[in-house]
Backbone as a printed PyTorch tensor [residue, N CA C, xyz], in Angstrom:
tensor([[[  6.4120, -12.7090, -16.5730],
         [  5.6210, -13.2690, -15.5040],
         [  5.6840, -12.3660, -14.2840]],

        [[  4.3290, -12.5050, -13.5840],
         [  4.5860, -11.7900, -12.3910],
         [  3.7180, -12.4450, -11.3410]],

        [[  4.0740, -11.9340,  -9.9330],
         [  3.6050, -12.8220,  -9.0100],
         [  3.2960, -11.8210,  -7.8990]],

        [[  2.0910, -12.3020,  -7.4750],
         [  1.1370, -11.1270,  -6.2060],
         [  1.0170, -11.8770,  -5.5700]],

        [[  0.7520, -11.5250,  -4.1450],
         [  0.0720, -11.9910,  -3.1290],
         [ -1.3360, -11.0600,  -2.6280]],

        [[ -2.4040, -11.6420,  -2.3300],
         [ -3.5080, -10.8070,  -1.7350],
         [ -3.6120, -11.4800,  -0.1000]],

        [[ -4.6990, -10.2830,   0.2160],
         [ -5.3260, -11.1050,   1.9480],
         [ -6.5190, -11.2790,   0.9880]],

        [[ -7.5420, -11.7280,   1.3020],
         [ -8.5280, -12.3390,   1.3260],
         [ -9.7850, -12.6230,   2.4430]],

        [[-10.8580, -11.8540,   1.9900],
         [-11.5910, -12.3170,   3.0960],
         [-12.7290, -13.3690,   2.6370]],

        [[-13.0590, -14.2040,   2.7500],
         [-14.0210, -15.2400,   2.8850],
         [-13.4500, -16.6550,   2.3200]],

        [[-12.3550, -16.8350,   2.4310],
         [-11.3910, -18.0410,   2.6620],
         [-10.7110, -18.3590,   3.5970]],

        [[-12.4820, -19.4350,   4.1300],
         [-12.4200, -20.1360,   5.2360],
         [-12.0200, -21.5040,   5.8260]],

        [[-12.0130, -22.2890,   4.7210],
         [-11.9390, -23.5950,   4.8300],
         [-11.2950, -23.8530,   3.5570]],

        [[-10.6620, -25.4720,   3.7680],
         [ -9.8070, -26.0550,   2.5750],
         [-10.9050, -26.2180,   1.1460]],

        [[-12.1380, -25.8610,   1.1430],
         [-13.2520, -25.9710,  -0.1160],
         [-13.1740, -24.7230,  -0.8880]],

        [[-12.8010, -23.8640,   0.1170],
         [-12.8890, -22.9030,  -0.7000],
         [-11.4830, -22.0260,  -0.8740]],

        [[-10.4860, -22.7250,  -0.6820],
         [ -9.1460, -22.5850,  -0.7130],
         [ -9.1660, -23.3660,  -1.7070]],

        [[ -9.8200, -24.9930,  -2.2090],
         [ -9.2100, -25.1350,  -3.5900],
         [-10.1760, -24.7530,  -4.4610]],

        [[-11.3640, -24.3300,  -3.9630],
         [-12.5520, -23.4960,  -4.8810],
         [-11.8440, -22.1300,  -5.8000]],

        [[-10.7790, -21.6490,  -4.5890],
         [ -9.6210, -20.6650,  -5.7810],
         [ -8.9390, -21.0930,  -6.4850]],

        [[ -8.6080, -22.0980,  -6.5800],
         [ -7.3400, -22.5780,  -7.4990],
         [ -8.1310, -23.1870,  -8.3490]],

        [[ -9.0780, -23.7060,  -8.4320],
         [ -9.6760, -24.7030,  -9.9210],
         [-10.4540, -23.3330, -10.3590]],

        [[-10.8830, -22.3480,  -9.7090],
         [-11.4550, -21.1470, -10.3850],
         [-10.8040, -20.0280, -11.2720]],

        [[ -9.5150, -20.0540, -10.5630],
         [ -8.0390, -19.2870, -11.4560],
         [ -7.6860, -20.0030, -12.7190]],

        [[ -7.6130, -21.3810, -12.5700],
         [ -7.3050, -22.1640, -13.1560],
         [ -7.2130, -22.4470, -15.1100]],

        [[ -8.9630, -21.8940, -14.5360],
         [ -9.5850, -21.9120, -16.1290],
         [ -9.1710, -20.3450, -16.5480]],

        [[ -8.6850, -19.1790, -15.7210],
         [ -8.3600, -17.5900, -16.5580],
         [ -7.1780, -18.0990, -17.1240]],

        [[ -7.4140, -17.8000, -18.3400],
         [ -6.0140, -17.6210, -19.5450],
         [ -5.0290, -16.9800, -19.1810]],

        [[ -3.9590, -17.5300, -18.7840],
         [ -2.6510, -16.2630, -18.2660],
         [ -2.1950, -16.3770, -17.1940]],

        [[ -2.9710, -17.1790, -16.4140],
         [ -2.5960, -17.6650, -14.7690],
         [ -2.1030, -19.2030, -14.7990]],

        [[ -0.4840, -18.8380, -14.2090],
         [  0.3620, -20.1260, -14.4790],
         [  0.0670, -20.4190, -13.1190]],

        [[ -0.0570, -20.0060, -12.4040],
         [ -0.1810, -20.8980, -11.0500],
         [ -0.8290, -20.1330, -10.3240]],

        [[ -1.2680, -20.6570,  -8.6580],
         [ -2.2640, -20.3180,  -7.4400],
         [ -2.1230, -21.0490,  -6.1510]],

        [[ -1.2970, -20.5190,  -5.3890],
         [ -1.5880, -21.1770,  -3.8280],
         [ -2.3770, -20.1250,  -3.0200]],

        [[ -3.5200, -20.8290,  -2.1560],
         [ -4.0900, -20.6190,  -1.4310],
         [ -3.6690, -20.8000,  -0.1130]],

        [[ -4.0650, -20.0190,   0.6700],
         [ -3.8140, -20.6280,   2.3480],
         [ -4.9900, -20.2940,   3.1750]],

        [[ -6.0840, -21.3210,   3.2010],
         [ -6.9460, -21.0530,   4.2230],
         [ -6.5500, -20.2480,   5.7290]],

        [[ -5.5850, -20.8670,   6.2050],
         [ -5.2570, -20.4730,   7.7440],
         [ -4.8050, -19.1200,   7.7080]],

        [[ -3.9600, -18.3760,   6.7530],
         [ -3.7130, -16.7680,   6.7770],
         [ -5.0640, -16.2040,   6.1270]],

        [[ -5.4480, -16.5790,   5.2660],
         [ -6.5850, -16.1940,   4.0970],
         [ -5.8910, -15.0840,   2.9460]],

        [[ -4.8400, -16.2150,   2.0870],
         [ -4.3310, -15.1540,   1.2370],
         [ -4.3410, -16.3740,   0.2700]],

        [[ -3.6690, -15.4360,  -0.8210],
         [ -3.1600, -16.3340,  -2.5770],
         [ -2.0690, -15.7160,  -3.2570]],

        [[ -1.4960, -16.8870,  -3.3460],
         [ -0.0550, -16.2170,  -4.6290],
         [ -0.7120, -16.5860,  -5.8290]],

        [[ -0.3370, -15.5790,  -6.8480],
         [ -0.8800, -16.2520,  -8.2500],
         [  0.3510, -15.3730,  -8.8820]],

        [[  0.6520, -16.7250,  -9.6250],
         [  1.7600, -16.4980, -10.7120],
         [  1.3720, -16.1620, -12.1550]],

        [[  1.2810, -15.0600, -13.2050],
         [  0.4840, -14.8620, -14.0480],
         [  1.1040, -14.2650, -14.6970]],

        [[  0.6610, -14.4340, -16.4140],
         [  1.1700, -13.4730, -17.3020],
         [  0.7860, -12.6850, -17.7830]],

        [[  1.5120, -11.1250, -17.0500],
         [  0.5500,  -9.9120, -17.6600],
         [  0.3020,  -9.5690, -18.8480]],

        [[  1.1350, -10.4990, -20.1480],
         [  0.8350,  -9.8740, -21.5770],
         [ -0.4620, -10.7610, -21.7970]],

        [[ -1.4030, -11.3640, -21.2220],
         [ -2.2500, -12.1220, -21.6010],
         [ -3.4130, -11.7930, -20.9290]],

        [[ -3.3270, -11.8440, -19.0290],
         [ -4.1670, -11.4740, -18.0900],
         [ -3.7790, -10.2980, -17.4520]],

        [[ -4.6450,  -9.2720, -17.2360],
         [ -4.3970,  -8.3340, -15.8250],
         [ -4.6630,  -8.4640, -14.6560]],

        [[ -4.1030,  -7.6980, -13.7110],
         [ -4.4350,  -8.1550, -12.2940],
         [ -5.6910,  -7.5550, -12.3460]],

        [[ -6.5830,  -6.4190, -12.6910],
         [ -7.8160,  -6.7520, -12.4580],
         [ -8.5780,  -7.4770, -13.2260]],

        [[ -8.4340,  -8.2510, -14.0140],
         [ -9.0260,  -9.7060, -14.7030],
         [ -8.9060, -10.4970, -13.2810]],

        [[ -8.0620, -11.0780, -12.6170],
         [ -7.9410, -11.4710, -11.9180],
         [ -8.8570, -11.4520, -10.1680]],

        [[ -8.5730, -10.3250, -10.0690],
         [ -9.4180,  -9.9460,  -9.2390],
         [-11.2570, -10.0080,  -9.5370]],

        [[-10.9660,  -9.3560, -10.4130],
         [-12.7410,  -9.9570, -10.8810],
         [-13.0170, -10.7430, -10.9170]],

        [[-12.1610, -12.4320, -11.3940],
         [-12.2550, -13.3990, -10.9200],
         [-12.5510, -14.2090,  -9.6890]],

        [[-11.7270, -13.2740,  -8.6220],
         [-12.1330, -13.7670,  -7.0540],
         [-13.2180, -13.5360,  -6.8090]],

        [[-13.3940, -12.0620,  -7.5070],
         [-14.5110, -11.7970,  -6.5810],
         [-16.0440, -12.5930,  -7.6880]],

        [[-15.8210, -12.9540,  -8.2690],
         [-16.9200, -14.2120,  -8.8140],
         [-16.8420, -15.0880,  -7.8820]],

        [[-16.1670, -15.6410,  -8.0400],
         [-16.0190, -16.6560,  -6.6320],
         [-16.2290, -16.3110,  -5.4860]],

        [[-16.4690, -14.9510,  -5.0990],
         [-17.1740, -14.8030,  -3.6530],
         [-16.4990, -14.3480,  -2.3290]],

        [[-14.8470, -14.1180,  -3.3630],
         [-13.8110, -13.2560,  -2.4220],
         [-13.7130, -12.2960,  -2.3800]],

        [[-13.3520, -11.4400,  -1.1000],
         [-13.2810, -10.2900,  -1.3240],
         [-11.5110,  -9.9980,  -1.1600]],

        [[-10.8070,  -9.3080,  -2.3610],
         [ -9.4830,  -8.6880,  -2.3550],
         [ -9.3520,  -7.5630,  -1.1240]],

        [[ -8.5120,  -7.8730,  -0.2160],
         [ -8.3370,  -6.8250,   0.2000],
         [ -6.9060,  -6.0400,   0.3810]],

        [[ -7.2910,  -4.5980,   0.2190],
         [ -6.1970,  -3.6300,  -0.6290],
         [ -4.4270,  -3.8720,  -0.3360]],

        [[ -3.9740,  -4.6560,   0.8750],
         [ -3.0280,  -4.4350,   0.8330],
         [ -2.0720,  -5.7170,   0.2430]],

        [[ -1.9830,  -5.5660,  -1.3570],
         [ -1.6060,  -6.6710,  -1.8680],
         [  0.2540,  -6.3830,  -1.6880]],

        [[  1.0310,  -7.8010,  -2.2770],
         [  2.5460,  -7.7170,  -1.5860],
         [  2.9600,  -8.1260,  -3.0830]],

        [[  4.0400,  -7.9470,  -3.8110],
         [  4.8280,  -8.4520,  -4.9050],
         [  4.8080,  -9.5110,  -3.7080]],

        [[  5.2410, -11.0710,  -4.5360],
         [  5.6350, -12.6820,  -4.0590],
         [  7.1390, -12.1320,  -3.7780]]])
């Protein structure tokens, strides 16, 4: 298991803070997702033998986020 944090830009409000988490939700490999509207970031807890972090990311950005580059190990 491994665990990232991103910033995030266009998570503005609590809709689209849980608009990430029921959207992660359904990728195969992602055990978990907190959002935080008020910083505009996400932890996602995930398993890389199943998902990659850019699976992941392609994911946000379906949803209409944009990753931005300076991601943190959790």
């Amino acid at each position: 298991m491994k665990t990232v944090k991103y910033n995030l830009e266009g998570m503005y409000c609590y809709t689209s803070q849980d608009r990430s988490k029921t959207g992660l939700g359904y990728l195969e490999g992602v055990i978990d997702s907190n959002a935080n509207c008020m910083d505009q970031t996400i932890t996602i807890t995930y398993d890389e033998n199943i998902v990659s972090e850019k699976e992941i990311i392609a994911r946000l950005e379906e949803m209409e986020f944009k990753v931005i580059d300076n991601k943190q190990e959790a």
